[in-house]
C-alpha positions as a Markdown table, in Angstrom:
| # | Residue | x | y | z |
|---|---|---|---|---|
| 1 | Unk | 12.5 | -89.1 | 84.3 |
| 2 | Unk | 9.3 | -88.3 | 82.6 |
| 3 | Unk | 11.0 | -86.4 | 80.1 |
| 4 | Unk | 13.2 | -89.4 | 79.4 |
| 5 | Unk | 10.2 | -92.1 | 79.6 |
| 6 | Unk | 7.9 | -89.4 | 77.0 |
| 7 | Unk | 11.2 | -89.3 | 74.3 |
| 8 | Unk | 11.1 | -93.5 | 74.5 |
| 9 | Unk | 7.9 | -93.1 | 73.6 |
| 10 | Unk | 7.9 | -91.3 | 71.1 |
| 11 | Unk | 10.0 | -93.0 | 68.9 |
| 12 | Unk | 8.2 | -96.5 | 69.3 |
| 13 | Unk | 5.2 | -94.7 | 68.5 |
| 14 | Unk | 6.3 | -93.5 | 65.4 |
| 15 | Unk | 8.1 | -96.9 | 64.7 |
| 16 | Unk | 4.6 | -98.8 | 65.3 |
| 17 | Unk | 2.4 | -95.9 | 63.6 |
| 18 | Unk | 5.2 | -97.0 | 60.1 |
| 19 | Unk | 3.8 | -100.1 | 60.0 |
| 20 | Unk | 0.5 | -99.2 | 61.1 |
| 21 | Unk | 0.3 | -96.8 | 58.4 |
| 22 | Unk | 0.2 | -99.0 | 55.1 |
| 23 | Unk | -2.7 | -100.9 | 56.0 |
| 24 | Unk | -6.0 | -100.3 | 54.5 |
| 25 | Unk | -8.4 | -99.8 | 57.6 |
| 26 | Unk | -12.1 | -98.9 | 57.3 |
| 27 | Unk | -15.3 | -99.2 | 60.1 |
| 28 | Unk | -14.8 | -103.0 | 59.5 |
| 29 | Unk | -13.3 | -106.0 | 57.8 |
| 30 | Unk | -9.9 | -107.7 | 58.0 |
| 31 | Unk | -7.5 | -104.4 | 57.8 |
| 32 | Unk | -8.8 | -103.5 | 60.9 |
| 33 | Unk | -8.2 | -107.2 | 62.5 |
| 34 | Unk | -4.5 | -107.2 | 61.2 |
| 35 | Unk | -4.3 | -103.4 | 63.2 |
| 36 | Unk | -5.3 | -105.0 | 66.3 |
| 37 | Unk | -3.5 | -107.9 | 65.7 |
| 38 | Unk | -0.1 | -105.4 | 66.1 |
| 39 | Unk | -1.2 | -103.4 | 68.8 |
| 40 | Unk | -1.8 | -106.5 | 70.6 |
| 41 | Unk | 1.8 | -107.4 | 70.9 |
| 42 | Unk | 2.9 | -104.0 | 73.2 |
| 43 | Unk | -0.9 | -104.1 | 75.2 |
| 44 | Unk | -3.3 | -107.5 | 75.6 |
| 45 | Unk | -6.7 | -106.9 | 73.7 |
| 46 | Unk | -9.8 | -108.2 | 73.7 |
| 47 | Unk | -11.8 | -108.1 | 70.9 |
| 48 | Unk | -15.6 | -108.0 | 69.8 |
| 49 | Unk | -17.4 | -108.6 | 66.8 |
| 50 | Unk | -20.6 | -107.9 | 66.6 |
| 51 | Unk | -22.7 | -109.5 | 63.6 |
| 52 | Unk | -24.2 | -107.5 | 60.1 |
| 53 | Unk | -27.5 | -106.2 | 60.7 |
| 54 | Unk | -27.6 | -105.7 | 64.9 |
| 55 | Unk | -28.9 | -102.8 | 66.0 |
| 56 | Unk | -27.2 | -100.6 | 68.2 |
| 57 | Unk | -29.1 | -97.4 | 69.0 |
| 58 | Unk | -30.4 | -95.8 | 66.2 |
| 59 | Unk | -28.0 | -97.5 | 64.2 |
| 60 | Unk | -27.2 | -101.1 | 62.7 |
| 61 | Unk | -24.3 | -102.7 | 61.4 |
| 62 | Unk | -23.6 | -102.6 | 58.2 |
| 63 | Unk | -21.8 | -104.9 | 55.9 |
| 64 | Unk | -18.0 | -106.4 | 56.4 |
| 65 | Unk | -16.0 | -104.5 | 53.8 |
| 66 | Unk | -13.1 | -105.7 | 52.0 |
| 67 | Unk | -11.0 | -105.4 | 49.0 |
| 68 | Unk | -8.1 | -106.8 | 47.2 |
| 69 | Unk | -7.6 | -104.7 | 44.5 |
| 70 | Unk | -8.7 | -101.8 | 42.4 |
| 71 | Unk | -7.2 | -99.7 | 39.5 |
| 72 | Unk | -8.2 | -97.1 | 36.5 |
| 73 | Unk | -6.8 | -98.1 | 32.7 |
| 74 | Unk | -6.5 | -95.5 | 30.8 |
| 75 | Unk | -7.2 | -96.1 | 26.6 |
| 76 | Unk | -3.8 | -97.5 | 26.4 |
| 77 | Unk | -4.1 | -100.1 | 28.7 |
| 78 | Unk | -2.0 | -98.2 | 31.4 |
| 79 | Unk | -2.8 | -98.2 | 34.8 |
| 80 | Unk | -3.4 | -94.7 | 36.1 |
| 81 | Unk | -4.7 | -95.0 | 39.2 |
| 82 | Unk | -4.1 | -98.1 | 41.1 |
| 83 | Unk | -4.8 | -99.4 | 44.4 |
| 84 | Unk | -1.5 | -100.8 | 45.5 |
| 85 | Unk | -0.1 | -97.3 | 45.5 |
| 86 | Unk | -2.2 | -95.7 | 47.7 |
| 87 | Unk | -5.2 | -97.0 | 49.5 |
| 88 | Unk | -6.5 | -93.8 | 49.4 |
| 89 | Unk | -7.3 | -93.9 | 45.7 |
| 90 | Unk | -10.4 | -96.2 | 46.6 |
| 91 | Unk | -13.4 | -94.8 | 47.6 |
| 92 | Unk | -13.8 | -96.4 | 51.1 |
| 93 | Unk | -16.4 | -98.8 | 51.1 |
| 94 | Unk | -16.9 | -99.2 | 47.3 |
| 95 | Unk | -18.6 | -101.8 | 46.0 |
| 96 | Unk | -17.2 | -104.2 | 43.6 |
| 97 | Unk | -17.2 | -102.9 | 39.8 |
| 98 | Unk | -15.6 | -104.5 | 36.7 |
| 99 | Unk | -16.7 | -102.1 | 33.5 |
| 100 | Unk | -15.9 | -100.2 | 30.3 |
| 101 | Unk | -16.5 | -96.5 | 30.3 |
| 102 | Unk | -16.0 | -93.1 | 28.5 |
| 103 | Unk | -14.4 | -90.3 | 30.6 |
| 104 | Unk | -17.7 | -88.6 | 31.0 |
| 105 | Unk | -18.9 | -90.8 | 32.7 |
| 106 | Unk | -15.8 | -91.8 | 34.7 |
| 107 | Unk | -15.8 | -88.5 | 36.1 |
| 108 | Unk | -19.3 | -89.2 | 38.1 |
| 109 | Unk | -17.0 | -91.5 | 40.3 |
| 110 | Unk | -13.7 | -89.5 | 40.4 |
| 111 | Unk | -12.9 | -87.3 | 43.4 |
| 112 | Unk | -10.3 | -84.8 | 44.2 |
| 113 | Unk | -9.0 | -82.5 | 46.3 |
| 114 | Unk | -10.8 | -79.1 | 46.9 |
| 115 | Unk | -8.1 | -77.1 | 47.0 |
| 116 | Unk | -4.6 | -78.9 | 46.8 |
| 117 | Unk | -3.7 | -80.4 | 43.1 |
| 118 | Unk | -1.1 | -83.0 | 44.2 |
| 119 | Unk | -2.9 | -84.5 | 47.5 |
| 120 | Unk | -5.0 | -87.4 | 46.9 |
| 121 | Unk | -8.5 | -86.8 | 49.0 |
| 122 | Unk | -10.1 | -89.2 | 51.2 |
| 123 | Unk | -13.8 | -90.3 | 50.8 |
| 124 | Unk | -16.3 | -92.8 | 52.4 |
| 125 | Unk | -19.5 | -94.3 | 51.2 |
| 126 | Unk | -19.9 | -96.0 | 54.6 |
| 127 | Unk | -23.8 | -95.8 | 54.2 |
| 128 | Unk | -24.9 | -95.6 | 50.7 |
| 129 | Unk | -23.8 | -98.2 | 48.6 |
| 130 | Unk | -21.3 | -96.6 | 45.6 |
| 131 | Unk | -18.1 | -97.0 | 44.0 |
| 132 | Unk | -15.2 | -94.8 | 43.0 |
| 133 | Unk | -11.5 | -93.5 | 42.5 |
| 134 | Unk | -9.9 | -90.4 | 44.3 |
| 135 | Unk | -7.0 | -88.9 | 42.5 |
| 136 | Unk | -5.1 | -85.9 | 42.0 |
| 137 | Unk | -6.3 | -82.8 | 40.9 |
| 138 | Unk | -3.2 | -82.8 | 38.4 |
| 139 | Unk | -3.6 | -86.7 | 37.2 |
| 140 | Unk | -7.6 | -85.7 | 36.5 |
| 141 | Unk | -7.2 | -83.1 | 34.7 |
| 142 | Unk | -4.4 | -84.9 | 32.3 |
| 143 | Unk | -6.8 | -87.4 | 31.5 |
| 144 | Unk | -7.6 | -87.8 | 27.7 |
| 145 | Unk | -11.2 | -88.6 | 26.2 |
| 146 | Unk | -11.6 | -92.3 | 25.8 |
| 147 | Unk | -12.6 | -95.1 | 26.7 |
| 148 | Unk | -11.5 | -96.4 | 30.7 |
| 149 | Unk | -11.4 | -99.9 | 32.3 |
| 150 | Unk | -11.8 | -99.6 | 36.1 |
| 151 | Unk | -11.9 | -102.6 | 38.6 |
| 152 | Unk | -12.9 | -102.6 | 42.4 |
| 153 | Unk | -12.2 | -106.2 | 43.4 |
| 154 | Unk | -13.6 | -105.4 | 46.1 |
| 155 | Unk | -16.9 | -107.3 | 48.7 |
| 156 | Unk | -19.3 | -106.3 | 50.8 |
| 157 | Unk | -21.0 | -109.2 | 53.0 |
| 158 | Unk | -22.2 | -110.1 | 55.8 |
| 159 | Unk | -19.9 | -110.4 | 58.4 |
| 160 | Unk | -19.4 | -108.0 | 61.4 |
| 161 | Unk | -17.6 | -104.9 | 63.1 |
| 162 | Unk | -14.7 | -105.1 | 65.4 |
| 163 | Unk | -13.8 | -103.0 | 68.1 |
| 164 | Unk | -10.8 | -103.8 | 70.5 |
| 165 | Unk | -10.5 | -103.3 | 74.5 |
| 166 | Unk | -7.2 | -103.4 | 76.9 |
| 167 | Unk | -7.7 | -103.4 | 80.4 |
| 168 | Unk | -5.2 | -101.7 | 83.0 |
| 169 | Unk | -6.4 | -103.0 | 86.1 |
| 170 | Unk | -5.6 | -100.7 | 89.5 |
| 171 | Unk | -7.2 | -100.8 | 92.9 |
| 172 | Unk | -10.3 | -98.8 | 92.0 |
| 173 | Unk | -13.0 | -100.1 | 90.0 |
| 174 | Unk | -13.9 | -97.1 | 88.4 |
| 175 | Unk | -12.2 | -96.2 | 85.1 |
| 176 | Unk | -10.4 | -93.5 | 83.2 |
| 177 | Unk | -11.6 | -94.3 | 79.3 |
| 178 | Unk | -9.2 | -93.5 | 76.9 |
| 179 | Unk | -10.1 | -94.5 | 73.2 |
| 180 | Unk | -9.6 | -93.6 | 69.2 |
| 181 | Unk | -10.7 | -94.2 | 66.2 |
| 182 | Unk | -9.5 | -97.3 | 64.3 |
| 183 | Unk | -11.4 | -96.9 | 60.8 |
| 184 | Unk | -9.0 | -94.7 | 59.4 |
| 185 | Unk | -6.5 | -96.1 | 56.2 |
| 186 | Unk | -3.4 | -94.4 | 55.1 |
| 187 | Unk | -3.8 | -90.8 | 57.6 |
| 188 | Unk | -1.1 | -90.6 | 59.6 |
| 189 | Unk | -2.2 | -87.9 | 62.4 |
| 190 | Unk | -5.7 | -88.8 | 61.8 |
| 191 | Unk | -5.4 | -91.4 | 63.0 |
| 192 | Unk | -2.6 | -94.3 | 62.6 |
| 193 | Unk | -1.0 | -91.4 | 65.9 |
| 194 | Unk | -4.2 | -92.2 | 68.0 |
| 195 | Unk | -4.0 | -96.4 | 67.4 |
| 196 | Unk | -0.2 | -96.5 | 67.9 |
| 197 | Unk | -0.1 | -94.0 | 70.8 |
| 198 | Unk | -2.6 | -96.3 | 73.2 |
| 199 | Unk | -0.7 | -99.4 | 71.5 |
| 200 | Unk | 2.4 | -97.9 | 73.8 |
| 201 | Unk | 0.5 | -95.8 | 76.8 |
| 202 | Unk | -1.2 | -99.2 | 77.2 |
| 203 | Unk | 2.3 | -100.9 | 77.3 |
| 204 | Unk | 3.3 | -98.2 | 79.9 |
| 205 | Unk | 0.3 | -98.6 | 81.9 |
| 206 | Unk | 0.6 | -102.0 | 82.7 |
| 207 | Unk | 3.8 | -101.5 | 84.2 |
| 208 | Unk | 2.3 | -99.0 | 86.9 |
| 209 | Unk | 0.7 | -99.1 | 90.2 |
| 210 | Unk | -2.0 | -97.6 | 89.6 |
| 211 | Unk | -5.2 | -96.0 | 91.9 |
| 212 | Unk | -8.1 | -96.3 | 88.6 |
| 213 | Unk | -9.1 | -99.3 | 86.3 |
| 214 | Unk | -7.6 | -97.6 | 82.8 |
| 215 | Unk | -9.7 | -98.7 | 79.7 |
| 216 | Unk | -8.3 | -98.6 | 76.1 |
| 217 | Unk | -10.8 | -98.8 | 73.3 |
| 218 | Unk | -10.4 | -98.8 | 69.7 |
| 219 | Unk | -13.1 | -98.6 | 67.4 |
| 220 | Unk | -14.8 | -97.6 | 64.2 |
| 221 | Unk | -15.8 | -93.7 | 64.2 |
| 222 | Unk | -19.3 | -92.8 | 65.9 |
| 223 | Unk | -20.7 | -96.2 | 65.7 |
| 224 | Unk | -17.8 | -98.0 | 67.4 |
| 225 | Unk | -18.3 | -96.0 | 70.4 |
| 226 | Unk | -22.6 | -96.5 | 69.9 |
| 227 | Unk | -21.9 | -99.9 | 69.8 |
| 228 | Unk | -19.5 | -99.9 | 72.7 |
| 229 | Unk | -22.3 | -97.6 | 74.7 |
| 230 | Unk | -25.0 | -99.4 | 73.9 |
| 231 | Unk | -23.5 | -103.2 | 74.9 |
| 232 | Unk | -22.4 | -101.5 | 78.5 |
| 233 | Unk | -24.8 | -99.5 | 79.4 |
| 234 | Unk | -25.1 | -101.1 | 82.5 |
| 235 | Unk | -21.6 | -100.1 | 83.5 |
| 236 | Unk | -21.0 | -96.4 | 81.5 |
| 237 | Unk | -21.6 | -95.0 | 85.4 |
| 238 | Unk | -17.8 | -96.4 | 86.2 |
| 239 | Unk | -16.3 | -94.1 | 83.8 |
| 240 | Unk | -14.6 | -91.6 | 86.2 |
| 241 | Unk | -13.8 | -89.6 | 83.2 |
| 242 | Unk | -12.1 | -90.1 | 79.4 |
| 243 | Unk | -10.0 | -88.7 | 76.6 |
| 244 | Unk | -10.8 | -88.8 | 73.2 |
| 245 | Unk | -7.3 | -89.5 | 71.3 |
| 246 | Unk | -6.4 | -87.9 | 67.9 |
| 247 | Unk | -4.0 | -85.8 | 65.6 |
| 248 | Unk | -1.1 | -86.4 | 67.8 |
| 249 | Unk | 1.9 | -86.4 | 65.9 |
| 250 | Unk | 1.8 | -83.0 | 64.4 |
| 251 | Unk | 4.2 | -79.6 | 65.2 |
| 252 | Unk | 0.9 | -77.7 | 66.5 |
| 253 | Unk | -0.1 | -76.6 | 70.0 |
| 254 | Unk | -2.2 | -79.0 | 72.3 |
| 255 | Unk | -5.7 | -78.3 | 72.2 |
| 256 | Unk | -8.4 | -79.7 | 74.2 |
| 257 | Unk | -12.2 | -79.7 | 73.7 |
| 258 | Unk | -13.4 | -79.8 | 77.2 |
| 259 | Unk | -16.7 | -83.0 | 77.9 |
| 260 | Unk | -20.6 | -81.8 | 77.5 |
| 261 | Unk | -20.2 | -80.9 | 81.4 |
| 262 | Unk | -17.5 | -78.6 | 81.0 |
| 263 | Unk | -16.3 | -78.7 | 84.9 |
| 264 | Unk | -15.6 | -82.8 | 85.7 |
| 265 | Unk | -12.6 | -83.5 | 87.2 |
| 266 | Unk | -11.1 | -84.6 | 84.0 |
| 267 | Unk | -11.8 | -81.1 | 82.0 |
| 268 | Unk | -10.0 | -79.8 | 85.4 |
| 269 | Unk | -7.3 | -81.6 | 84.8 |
| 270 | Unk | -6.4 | -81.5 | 81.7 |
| 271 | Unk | -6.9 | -77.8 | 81.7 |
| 272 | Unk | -4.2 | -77.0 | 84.7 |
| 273 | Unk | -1.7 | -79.4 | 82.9 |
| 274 | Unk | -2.0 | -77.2 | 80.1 |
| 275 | Unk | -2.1 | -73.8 | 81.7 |
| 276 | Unk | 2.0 | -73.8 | 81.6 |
| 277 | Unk | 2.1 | -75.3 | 78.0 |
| 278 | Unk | 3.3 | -72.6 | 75.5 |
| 279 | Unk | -0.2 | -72.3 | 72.8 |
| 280 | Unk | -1.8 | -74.6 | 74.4 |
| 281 | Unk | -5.9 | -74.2 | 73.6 |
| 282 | Unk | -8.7 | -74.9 | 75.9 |
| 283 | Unk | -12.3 | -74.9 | 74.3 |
| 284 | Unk | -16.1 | -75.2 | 75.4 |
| 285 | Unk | -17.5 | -78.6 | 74.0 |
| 286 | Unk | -19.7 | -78.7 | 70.8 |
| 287 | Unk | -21.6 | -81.4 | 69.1 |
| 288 | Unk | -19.2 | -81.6 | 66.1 |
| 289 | Unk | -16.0 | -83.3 | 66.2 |
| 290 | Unk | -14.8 | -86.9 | 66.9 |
| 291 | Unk | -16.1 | -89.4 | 69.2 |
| 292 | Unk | -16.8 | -87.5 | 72.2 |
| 293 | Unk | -19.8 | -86.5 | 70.6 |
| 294 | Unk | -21.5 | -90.3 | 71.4 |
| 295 | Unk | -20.2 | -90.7 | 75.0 |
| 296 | Unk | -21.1 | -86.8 | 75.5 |
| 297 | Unk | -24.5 | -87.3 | 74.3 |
| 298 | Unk | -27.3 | -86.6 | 76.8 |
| 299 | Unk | -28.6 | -89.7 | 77.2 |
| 300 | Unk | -25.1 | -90.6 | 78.5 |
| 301 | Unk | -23.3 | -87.3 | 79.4 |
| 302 | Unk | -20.1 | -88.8 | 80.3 |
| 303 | Unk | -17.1 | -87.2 | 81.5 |
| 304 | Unk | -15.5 | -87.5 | 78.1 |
| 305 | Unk | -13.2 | -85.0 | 76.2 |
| 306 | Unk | -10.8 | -84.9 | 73.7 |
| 307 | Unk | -6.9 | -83.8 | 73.7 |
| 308 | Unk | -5.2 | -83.8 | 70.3 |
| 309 | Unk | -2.6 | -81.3 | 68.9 |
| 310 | Unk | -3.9 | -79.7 | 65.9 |
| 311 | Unk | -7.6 | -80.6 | 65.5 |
| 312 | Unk | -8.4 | -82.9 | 63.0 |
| 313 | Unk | -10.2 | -80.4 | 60.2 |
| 314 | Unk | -7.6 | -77.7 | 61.1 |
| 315 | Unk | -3.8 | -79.3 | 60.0 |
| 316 | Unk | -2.8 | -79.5 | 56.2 |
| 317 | Unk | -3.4 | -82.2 | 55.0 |
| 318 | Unk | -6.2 | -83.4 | 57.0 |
| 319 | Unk | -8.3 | -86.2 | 55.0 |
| 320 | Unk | -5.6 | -86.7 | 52.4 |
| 321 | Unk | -2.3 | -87.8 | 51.1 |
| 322 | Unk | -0.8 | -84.7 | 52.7 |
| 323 | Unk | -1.4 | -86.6 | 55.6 |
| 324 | Unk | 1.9 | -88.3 | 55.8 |
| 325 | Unk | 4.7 | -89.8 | 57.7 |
| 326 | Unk | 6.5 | -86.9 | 57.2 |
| 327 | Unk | 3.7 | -84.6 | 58.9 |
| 328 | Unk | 4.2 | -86.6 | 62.4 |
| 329 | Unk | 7.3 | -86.9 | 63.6 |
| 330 | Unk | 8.5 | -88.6 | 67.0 |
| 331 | Unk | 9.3 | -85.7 | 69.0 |
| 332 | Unk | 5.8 | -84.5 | 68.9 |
| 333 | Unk | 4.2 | -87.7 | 69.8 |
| 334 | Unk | 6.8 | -87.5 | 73.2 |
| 335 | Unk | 5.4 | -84.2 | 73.8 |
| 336 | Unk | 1.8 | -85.3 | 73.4 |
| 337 | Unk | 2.4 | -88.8 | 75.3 |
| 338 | Unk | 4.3 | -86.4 | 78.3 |
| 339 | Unk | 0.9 | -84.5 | 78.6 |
| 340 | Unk | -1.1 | -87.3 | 78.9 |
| 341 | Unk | 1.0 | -88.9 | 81.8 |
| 342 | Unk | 0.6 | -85.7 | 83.6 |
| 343 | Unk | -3.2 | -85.7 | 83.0 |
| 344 | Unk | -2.8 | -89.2 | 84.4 |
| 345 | Unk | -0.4 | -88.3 | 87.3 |
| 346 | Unk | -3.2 | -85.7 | 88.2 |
| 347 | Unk | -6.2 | -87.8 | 88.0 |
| 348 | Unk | -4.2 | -90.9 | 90.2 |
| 349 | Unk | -3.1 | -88.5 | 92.7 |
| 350 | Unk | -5.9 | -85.7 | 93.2 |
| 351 | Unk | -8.1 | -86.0 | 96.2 |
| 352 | Unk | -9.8 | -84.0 | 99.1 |
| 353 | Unk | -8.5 | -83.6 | 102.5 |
| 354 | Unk | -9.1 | -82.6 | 105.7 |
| 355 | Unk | -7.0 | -80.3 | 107.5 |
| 356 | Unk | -6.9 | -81.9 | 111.5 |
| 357 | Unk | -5.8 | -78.7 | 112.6 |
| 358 | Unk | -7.6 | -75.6 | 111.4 |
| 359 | Unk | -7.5 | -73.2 | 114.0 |
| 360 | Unk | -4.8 | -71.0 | 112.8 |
| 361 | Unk | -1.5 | -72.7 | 111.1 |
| 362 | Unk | 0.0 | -75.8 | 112.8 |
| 363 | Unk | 3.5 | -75.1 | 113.9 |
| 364 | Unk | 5.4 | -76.5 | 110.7 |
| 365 | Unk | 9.1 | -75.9 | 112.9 |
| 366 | Unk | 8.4 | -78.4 | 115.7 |
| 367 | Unk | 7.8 | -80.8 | 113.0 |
| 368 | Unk | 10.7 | -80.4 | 111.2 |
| 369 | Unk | 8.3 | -78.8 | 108.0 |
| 370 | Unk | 9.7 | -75.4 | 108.3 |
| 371 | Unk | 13.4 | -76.2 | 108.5 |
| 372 | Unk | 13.5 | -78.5 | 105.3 |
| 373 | Unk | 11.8 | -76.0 | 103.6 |
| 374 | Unk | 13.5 | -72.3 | 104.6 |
| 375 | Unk | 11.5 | -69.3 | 104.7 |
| 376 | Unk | 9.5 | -67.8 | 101.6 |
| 377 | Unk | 9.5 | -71.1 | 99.5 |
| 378 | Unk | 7.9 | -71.9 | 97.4 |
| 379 | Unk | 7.4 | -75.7 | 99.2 |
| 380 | Unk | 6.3 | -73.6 | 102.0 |
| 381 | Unk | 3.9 | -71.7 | 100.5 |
| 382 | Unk | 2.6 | -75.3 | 98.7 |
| 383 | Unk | 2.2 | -76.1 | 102.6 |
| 384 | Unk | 0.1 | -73.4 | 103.7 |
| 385 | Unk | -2.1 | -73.3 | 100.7 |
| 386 | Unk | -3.0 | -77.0 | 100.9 |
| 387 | Unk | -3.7 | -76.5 | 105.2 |
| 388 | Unk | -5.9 | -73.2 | 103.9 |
| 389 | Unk | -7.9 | -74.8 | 101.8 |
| 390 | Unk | -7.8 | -78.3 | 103.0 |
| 391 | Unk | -11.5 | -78.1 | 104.4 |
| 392 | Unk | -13.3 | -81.7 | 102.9 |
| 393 | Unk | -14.6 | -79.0 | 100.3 |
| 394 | Unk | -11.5 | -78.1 | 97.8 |
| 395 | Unk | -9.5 | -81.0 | 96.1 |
| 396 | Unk | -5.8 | -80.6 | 95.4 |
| 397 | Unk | -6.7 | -79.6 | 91.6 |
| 398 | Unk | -8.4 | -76.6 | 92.8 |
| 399 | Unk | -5.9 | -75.6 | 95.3 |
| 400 | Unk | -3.4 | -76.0 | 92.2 |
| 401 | Unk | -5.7 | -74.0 | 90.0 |
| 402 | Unk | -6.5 | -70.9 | 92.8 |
| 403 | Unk | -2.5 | -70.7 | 94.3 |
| 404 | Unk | -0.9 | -70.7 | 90.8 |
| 405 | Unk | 1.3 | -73.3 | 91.8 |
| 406 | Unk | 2.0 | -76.9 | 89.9 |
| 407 | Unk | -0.1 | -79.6 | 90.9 |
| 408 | Unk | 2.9 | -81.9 | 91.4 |
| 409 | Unk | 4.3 | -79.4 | 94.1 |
| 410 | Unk | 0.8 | -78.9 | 95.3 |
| 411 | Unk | 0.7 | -83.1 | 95.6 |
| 412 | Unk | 3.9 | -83.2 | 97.2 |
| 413 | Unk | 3.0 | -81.1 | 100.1 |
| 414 | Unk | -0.1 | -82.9 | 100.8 |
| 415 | Unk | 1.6 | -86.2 | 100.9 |
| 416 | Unk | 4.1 | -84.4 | 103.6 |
| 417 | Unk | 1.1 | -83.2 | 105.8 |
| 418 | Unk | -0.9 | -86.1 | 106.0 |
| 419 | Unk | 2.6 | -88.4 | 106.7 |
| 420 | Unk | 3.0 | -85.5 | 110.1 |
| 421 | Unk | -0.6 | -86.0 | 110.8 |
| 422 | Unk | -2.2 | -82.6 | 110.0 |
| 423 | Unk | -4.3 | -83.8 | 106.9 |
| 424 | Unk | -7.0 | -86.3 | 107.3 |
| 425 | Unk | -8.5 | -88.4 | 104.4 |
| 426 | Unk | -11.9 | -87.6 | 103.4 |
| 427 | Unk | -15.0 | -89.9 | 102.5 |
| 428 | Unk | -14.0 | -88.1 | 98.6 |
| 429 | Unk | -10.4 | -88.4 | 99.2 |
């Protein structure tokens, strides 16, 4: 069933993430409206703008961006580089420029790859005002002396940053974060996977019973989640623990980068659902990296890590052109999406018990336990690991993690020992 559920999801990720993909996003302004304006039709979204110039943090919003054209004549009049092939051949955030120039000078404002000659790069100037083109290796260097005409129709006003929210209500208050970034243009594992994969777990949510309050946030990188932060910090304790989305699409292994504390029940979870997947990576957190880095910051320390495939800065392709359609493909985002449910699955059903008789092993016969499980299986040894170590002290993760055996079967004999009465909820449980 999950299987079946993951491969449907799949290919409506990849079917959203193709028309996800065209638009030119950045950390604000109307492409990044128009994104949430699609996502909202599989999951409901409420979104905030906050204003030019508030401070957030250390930070303050800058500027709306937006543009509606931009291209690079060459002495001929031809149009070499133009916007409306690739929004990727704009420096992100330029400012508007209408001007005559010699190559030389050009060339102060041309940017290419570092080490692939076809692959158009990506750059930002989110910060610094500038302006500029990125290009080819292969078209720069076939570019005769002369005189160029470049235009960046392009503004940079006030206005305001937008950030998007989808609420999964279930019968606890406290919430399981799961966000991305949204700022990204044409990059199709990083990240048009990450906005179309909560567009449809949000859509899958919603049709769950559920035990935690799921939140979905999309926002700009590192200030979206400073601004989200810093507008709730009276409520950041409710965040039972959260997952970084990113680079989901791709052939490589999963990989995980475990929260600042390294042991919260999330890092534990998503580490046993990936001790049976073939490659699959576990690392210590670092400062570097995506947006765990601002809700795993020490004034917060949330439970917050991050489960991609292939890291961003590690794929080809990353931060370029080569970052394509034809890098992600649907069958990888079901395996990713499967992973997550079972992360999910873990988190809704993981608790601490009490074992109601712990002196020496119930008789599981008499009540009908050892019969519908025969002798030396491995449901029976599920049973007498989860009465060992049932003691208020171990939750079922751990008794997953220290038995060796899957947390679903792990799960499935708990449920079967508290319905005969010899397990006991907890104040934790």
């Amino acid at each position: 069933m999950l299987e079946a559920e993951s491969l449907a999801a799949g290919a409506k990720i990849h079917a959203l993430m193709r028309e996800l993909f065209p638009i030119c996003r950045s950390i604000s302004g109307d492409g990044v409206r128009r994104t949430f304006e699609l996502v909202s039709r599989h999951v409901p979204l409420e979104l905030t703008e906050v204003p030019t110039g508030t401070e957030v943090l250390d930070w303050a919003v800058p500027r709306e961006w937006n543009i509606r054209e931009a291209w690079i004549a060459d002495p001929s009049g031809r149009r070499i580089v133009d916007f409306q092939d690739s929004n990727l051949h704009v420096l992100n955030y330029s400012a508007p420029i209408r001007a005559r120039l010699p190559l030389d000078e050009l060339r102060e404002h041309l940017f290419v790859h570092q080490t692939h000659e076809d692959w158009i790069p990506y750059r930002t100037s989110y910060y610094t005002e500038n302006w500029g083109f990125c290009l080819s290796r292969r078209q720069l260097d076939a570019l005769p002396d002369g005189e160029y005409e470049v235009c960046i129709d392009s503004s940079l006003e006030d206005g305001s940053l937008t950030y998007a929210e989808a609420i999964v209500p279930g019968e606890l208050e406290d919430e399981v974060l799961v966000t991305t970034y949204s700022c990204h243009p044409s990059l199709a594992n990083d990240n048009v996977s990450g906005i179309a994969f909560l567009a449809i777990l949000g859509e899958q949510l919603a049709q769950r019973r559920l035990r935690y309050t799921y939140r979905l946030l999309l926002s700009p990188g590192s200030i979206g989640p400073i601004m989200w932060l810093a507008r709730n910090e009276d409520r950041v304790g409710l965040v039972h623990g959260g997952l970084v989305a990113s680079c989901l699409g791709d052939p490589g292994p999963m990989t995980y980068k475990r929260s600042r504390r390294g042991d919260a029940e999330i890092d534990r979870a998503v580490a046993l659902v990936l001790r049976d997947e073939e490659g699959a990576r576990v690392r210590d957190f670092v400062p570097l990296g995506g947006d765990e880095r601002q809700f795993c910051s020490p004034g917060f320390d949330l439970p917050v890590g991050a489960l991609s495939r292939t890291p961003a800065d590690e794929f080809p392709g990353y931060h370029s052109s080569g970052d394509d359609l034809e890098l992600v493909r649907p069958e990888h985002l079901a395996d990713s999406f499967r992973v997550y449910l079972e992360v999910i699955d873990v988190l809704e059903r993981n608790g601490r018990w009490l074992n109601t008789n712990p002196k020496g092993e119930p008789q599981l016969g008499k009540r009908g336990l050892y019969r519908s499980v025969g002798g030396g299986s491995s449901e029976e040894a599920a049973l007498l690991w989860v009465l060992n170590l049932s003691d208020g002290e171990h939750d079922l993760l751990a008794i997953a993690q220290r038995s060796g055996i899957s947390f679903g079967e792990i799960a499935a004999a708990a449920s079967k020992l508290r319905e005969h009465g010899l397990l006991a909820a907890t104040s934790a449980a």
